[in-house]
Residue, then its C-alpha position, 0 to 999 in steps of 0.5 A: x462479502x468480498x473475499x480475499x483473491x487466491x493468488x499472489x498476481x490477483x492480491x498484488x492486483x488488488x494492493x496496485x489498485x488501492x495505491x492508485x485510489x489513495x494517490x487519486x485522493x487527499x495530499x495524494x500520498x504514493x504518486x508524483x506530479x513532477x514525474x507524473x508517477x505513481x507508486x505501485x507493488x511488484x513481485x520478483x523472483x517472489x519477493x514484493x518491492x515497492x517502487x518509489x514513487x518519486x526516487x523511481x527505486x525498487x524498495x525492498x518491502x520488508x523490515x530489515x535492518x541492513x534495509x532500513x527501507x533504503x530509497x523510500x520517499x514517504x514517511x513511517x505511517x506510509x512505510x507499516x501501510x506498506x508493510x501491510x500490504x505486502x504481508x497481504x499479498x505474501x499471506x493472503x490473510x487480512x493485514x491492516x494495521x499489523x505494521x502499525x499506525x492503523x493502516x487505512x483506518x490511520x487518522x493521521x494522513x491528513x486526508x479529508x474524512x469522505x478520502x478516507x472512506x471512499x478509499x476504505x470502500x474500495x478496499x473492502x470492495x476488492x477483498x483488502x479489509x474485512x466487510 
């Protein structure tokens, strides 16, 4: 069993590379063909902001009201996913779904059933979901 990595760099690391394998996948959510880009997670100043793959924005990953996820160009579903892996790479404790909408196990990307599994491997693979 893979175990959750014990830093911040380390589980960022491991969130940039779920994203990449979610976006190499299905509809390809968290990447745009347009701007050949791909979302990802970075920490500054040690908060975790998502940069928005298609408005380019640096996305306050955090549900505030004066936020309200200003510059985000996925929807609700993809907004608790991201929610749960910046909780992940704060806590360091297993995330999915504490945002709502299931996180990976969700069945309502509309991703072929083999996506979702080959992205749920990973993830456990990298120490993101429970084995």
């Amino acid at each position: 069993m893979k175990l959750i990595p014990k830093t911040k760099e380390e589980r960022l690391q491991v969130i940039n590379k779920i994203i990449r394998e979610i976006a190499s996948r299905g509809r390809k959510f968290f990447y745009n063909e347009d701007k050949n880009r791909y979302a990802e997670m970075v920490i500054e100043k040690s908060k975790v902001y998502f940069i928005d793959d298609y408005t380019g924005e640096r996305v306050y990953a955090y549900n505030t009201v004066q936020n309200e996820h200003r510059g985000f160009s996925h929807g609700g579903t993809m907004w608790g996913l991201v929610n749960d892996f910046r909780e992940f790479i704060v806590k360091g404790e297993y995330t999915n779904h504490n945002n709502g909408y299931g996180g990976l196990y969700c069945p309502h990307w509309g991703y072929p059933e083999e996506d979702m599994q080959a992205i749920i491997y990973v993830a456990k693979d990298l120490g993101y979901l429970e084995n």
